[in-house]
Residue frames as qw, qx, qy, qz and C-alpha x, y, z in Angstrom:
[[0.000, 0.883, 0.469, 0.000, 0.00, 0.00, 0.00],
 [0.510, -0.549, 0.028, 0.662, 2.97, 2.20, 0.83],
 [0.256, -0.270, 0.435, 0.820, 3.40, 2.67, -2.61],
 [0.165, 0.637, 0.642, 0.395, 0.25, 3.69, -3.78],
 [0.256, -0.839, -0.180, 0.444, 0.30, 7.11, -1.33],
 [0.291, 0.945, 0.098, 0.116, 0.48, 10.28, -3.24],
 [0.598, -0.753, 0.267, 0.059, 3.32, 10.91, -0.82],
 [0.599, -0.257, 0.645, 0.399, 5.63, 8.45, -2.56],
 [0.005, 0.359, -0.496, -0.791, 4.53, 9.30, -5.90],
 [0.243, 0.340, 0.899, 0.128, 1.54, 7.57, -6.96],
 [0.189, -0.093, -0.268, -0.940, -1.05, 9.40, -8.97],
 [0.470, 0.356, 0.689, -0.422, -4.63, 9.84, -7.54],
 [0.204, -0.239, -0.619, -0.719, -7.24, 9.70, -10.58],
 [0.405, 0.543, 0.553, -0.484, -10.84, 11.07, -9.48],
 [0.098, 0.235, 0.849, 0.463, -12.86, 9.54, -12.42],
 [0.235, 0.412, 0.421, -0.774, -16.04, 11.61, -12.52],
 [0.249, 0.378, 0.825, 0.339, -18.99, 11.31, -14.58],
 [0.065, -0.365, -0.198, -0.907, -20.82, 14.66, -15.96],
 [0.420, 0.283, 0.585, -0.634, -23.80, 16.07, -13.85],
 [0.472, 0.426, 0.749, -0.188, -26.80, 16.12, -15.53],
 [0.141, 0.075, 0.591, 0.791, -27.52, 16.71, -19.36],
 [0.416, 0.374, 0.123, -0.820, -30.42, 18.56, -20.70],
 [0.293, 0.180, 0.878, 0.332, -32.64, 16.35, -22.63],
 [0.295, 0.363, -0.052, -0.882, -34.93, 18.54, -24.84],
 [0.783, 0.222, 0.535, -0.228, -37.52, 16.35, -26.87],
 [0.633, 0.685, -0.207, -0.294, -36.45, 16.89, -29.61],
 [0.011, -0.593, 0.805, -0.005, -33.13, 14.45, -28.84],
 [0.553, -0.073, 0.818, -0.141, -35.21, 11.37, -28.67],
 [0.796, 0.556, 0.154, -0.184, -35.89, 11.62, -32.07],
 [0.175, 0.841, -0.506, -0.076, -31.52, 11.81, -32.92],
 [0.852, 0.014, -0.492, 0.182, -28.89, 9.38, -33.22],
 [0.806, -0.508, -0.057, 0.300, -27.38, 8.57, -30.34],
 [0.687, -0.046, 0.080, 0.721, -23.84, 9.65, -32.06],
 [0.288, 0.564, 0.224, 0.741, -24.98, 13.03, -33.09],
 [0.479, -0.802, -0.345, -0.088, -26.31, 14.33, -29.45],
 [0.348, 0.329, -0.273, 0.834, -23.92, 17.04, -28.04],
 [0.079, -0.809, -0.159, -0.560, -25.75, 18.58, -24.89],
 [0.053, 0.616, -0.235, 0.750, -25.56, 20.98, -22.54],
 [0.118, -0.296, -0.783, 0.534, -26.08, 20.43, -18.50],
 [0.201, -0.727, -0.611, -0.239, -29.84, 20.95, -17.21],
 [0.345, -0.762, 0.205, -0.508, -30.53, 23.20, -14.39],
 [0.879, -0.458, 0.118, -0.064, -30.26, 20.05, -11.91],
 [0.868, 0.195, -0.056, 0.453, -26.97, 19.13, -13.55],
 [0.247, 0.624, -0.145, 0.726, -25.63, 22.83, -12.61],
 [0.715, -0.576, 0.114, -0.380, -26.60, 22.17, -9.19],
 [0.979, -0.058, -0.076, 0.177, -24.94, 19.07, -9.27],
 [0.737, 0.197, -0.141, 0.631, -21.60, 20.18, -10.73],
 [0.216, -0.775, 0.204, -0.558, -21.52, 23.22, -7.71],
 [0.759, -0.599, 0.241, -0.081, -21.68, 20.72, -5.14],
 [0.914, -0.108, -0.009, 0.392, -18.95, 18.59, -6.82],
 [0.340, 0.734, -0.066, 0.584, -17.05, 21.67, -7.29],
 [0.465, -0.773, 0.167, -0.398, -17.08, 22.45, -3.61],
 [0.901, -0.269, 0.337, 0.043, -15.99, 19.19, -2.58],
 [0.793, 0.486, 0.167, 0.328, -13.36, 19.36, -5.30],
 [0.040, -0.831, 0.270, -0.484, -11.95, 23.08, -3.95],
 [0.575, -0.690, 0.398, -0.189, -11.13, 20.90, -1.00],
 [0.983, -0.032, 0.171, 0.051, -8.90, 17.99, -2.68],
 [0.112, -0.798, 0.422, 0.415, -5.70, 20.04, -3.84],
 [0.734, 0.498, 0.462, 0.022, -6.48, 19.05, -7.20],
 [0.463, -0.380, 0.418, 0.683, -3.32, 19.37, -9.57],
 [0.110, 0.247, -0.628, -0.730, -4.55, 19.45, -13.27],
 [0.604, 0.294, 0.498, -0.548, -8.04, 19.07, -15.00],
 [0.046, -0.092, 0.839, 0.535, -8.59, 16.74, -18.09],
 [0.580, 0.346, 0.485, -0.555, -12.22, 16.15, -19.63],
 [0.395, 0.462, 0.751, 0.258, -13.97, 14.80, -22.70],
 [0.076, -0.244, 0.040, 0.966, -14.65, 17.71, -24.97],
 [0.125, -0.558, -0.669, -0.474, -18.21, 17.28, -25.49],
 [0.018, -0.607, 0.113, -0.786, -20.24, 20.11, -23.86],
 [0.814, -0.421, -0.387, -0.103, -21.50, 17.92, -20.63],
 [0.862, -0.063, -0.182, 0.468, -18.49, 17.10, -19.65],
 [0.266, 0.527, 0.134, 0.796, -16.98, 20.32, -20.49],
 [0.136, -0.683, -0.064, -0.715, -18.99, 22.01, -18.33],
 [0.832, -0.486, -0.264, 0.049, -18.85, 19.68, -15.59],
 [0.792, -0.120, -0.139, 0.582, -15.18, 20.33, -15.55],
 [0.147, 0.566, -0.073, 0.808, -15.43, 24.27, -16.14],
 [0.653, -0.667, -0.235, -0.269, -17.31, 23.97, -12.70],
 [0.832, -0.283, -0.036, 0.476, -14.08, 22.26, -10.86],
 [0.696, 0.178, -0.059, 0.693, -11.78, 24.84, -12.52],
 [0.001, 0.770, 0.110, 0.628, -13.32, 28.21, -11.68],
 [0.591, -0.802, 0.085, 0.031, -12.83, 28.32, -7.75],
 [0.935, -0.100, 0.182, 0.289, -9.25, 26.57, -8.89],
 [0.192, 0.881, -0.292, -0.317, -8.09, 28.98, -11.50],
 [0.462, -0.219, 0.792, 0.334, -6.87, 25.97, -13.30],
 [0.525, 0.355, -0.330, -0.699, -6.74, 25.37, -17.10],
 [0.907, 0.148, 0.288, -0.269, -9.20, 22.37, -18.75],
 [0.200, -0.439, 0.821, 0.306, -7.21, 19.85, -20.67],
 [0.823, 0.166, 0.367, -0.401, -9.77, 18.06, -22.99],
 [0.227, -0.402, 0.876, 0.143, -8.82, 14.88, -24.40],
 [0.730, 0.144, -0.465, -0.479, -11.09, 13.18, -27.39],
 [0.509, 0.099, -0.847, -0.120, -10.10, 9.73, -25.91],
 [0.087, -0.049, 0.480, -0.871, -12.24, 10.67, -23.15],
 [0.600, -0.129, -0.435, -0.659, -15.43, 10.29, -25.26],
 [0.665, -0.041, 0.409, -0.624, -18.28, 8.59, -24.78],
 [0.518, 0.082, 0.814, 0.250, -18.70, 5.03, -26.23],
 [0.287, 0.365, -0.258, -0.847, -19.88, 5.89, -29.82],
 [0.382, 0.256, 0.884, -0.079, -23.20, 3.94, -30.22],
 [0.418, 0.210, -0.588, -0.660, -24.70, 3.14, -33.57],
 [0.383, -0.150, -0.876, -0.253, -27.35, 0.33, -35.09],
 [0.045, -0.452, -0.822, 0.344, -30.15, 1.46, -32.53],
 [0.088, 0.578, 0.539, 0.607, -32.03, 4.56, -34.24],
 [0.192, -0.577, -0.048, -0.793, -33.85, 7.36, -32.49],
 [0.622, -0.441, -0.624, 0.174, -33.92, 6.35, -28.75],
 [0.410, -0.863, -0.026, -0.294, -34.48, 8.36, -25.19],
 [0.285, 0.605, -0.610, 0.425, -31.13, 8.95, -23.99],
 [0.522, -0.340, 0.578, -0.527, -32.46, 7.60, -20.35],
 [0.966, -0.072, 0.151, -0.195, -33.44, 4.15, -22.00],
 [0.729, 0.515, -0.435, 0.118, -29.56, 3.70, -22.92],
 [0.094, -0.330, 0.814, -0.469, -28.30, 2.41, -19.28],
 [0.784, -0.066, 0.519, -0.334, -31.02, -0.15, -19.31],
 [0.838, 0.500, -0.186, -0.114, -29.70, -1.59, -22.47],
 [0.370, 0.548, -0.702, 0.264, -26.25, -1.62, -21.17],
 [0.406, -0.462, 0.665, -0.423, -27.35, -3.32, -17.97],
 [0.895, 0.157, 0.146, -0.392, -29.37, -5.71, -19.78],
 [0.763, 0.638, -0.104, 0.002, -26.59, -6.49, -22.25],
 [0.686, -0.463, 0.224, 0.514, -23.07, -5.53, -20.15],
 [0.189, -0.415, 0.311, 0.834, -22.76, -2.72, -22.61],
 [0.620, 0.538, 0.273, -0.502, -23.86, -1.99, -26.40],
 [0.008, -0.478, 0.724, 0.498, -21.20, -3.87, -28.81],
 [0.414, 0.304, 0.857, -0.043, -23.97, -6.42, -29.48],
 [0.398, 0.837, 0.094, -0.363, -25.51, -2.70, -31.65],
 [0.708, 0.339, 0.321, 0.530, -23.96, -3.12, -35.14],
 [0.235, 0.845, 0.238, 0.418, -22.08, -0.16, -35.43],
 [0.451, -0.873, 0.050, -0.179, -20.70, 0.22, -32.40],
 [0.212, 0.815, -0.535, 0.067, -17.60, 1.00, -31.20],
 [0.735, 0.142, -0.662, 0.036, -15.89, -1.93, -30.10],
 [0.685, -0.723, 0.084, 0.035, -15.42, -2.89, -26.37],
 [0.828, -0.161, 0.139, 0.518, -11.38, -3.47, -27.22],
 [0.129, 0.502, -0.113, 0.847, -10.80, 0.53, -28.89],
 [0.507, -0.819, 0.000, -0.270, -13.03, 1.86, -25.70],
 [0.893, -0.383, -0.061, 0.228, -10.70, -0.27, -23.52],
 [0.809, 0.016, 0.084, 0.581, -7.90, 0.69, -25.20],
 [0.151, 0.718, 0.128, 0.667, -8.46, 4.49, -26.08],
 [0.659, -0.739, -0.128, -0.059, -9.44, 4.74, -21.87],
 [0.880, -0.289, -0.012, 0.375, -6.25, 3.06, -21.29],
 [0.599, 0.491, 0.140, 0.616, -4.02, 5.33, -23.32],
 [0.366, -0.807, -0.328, -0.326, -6.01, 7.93, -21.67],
 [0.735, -0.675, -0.005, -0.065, -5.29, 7.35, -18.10],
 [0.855, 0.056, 0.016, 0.515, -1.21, 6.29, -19.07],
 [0.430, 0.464, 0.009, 0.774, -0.72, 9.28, -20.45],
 [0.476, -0.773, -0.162, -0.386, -2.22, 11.28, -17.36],
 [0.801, -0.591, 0.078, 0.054, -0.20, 9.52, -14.84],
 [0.758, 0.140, 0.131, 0.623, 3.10, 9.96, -16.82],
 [0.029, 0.815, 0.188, 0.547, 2.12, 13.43, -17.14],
 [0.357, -0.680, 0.126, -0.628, 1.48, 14.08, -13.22],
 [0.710, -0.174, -0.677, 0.090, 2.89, 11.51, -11.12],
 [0.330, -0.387, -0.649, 0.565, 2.20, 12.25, -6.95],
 [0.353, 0.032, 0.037, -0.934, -0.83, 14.49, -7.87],
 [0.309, 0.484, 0.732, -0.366, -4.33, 14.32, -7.68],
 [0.144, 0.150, -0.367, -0.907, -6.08, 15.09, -11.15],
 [0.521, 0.311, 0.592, -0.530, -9.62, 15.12, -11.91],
 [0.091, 0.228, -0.689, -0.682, -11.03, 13.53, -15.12],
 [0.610, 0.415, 0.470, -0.484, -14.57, 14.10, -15.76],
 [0.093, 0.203, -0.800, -0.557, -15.24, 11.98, -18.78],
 [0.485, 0.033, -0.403, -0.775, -18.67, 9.28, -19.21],
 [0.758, -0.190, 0.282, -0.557, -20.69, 6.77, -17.91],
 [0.941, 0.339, -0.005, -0.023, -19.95, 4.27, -20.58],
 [0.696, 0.499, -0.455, 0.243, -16.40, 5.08, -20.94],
 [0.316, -0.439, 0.673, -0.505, -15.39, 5.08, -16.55],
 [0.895, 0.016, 0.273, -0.351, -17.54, 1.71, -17.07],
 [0.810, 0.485, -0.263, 0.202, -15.21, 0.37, -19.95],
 [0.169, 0.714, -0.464, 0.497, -12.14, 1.37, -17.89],
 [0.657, -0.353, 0.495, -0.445, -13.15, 0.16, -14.81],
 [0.869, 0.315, -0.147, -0.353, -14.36, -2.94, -16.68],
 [0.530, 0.627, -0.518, 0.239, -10.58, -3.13, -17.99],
 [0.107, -0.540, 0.730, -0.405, -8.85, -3.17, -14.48],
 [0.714, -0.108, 0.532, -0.442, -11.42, -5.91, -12.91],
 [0.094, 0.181, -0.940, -0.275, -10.91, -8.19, -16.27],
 [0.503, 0.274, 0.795, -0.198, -14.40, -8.52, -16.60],
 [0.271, 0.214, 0.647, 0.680, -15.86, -9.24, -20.12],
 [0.004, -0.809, -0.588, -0.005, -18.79, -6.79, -19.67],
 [0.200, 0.499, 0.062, 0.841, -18.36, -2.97, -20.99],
 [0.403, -0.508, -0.016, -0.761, -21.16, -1.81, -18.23],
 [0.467, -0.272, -0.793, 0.279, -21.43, -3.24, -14.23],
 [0.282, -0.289, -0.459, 0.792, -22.56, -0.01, -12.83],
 [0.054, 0.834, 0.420, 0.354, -24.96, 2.60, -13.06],
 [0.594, -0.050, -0.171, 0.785, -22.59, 4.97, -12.95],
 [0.189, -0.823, -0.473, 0.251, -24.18, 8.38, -11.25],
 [0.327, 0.848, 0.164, 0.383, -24.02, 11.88, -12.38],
 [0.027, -0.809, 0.457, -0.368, -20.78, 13.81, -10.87],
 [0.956, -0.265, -0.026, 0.125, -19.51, 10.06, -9.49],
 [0.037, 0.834, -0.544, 0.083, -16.48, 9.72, -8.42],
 [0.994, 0.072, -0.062, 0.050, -14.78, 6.93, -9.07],
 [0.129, 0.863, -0.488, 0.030, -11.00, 6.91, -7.75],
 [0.981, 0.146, -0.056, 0.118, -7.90, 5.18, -8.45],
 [0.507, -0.772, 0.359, 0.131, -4.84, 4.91, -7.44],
 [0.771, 0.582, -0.211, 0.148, -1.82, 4.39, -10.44],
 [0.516, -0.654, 0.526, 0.173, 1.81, 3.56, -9.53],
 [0.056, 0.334, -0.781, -0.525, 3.68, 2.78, -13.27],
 [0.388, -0.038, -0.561, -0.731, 1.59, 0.34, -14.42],
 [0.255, -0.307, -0.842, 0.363, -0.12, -0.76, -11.36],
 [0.199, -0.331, -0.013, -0.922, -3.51, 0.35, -10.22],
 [0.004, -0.271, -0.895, 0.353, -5.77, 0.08, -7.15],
 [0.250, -0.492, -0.528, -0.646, -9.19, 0.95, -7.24],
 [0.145, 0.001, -0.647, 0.748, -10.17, 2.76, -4.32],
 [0.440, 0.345, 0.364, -0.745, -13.83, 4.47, -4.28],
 [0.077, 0.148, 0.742, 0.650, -16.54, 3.56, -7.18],
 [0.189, -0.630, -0.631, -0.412, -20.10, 5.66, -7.84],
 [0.212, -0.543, -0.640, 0.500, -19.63, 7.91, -4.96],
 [0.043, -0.612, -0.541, -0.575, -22.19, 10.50, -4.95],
 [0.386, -0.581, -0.603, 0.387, -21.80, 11.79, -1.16],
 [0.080, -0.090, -0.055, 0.991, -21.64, 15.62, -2.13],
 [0.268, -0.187, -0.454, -0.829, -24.80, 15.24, -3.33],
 [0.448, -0.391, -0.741, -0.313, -26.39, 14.03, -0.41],
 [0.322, -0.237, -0.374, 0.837, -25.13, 16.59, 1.93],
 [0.181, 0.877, 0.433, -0.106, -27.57, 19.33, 2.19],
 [0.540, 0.617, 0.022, 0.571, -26.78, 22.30, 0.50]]
């Protein structure tokens, strides 16, 4: 354990999943791959509280998916911080195809049903996710070793990742919550998995 402590040089990762997205009706008529949106009202709530609770982790360096969710989840973290965003395509969301016009909210019962969505023709594979994650997260911890860095990235991909470390064949085991935090602990190419889905800023009152 010694050598997983920041102290000695290990890198923390706090995995975080966006707050909440604005779904607008008109998105359940879109593909899946072409949706880009913005946080709701509840989802700007959200990413305040993790922001607070974030102002208190002496958070080194922010990284995010550059879709506008994300994005904004993480512009939340950096403004008390006065840190700059770092956004990283391989960050994305899985990039699902073969399922047509569907209600963003009925696509985590498909992955639970299924252990992801590579069974959809069209979809990205569960071995690039895996591997694009991985790259991801290498290049992060080479970057910043004995810091804490936050990387607010997707449901599907922190599921693929996760997925990766545990060696199980399923893309999706969680129902991974809006501003989760999912942390890990990296030491060259060793990693422990310390926290997964936690959600306790959000159940503090405000």
């Amino acid at each position: 354990m010694r050598d997983f402590r920041i102290a000695h040089g290990a890198t923390e990762l706090l995995l975080i999943r966006h707050a909440d997205a604005d779904h607008p009706a008109e998105t359940v008529t879109a593909e899946v791959r072409d949706i880009d949106l913005p946080l709701s009202e509840r989802g700007r709530a959200q990413a305040e509280r993790l922001a607070a609770r974030m102002a208190m982790r002496g958070i080194s360096a922010i990284y995010s998916s550059p879709l506008k969710r994300t994005m904004q989840t993480a512009q939340a973290i950096a403004r008390p911080l006065g840190h700059a965003i770092r956004d990283d395509s391989r960050l994305r969301e899985v990039e699902i195809a073969g399922i047509g016009a569907v209600s963003l909210s009925d696509l985590a019962d498909i992955a639970i049903e299924h252990g992801g969505w590579s069974h959809l023709p069209g979809t990205e594979p569960s071995a690039q996710i895996r591997a694009r994650m991985t790259a991801a997260i290498h290049d992060i911890v080479q970057a910043h070793p004995g810091a804490r860095v936050a990387v607010v990235s997707h449901a599907g991909a922190i599921n693929a990742y996760v997925a990766h470390l545990f060696d199980l064949r399923a893309d999706f085991f969680f129902p991974a919550g809006n501003t989760s935090i999912t942390t890990i602990r990296a030491r060259d190419d060793r990693r422990l998995v310390v926290t997964l889905n936690d959600t306790a800023h959000l159940e503090r009152p405000a």
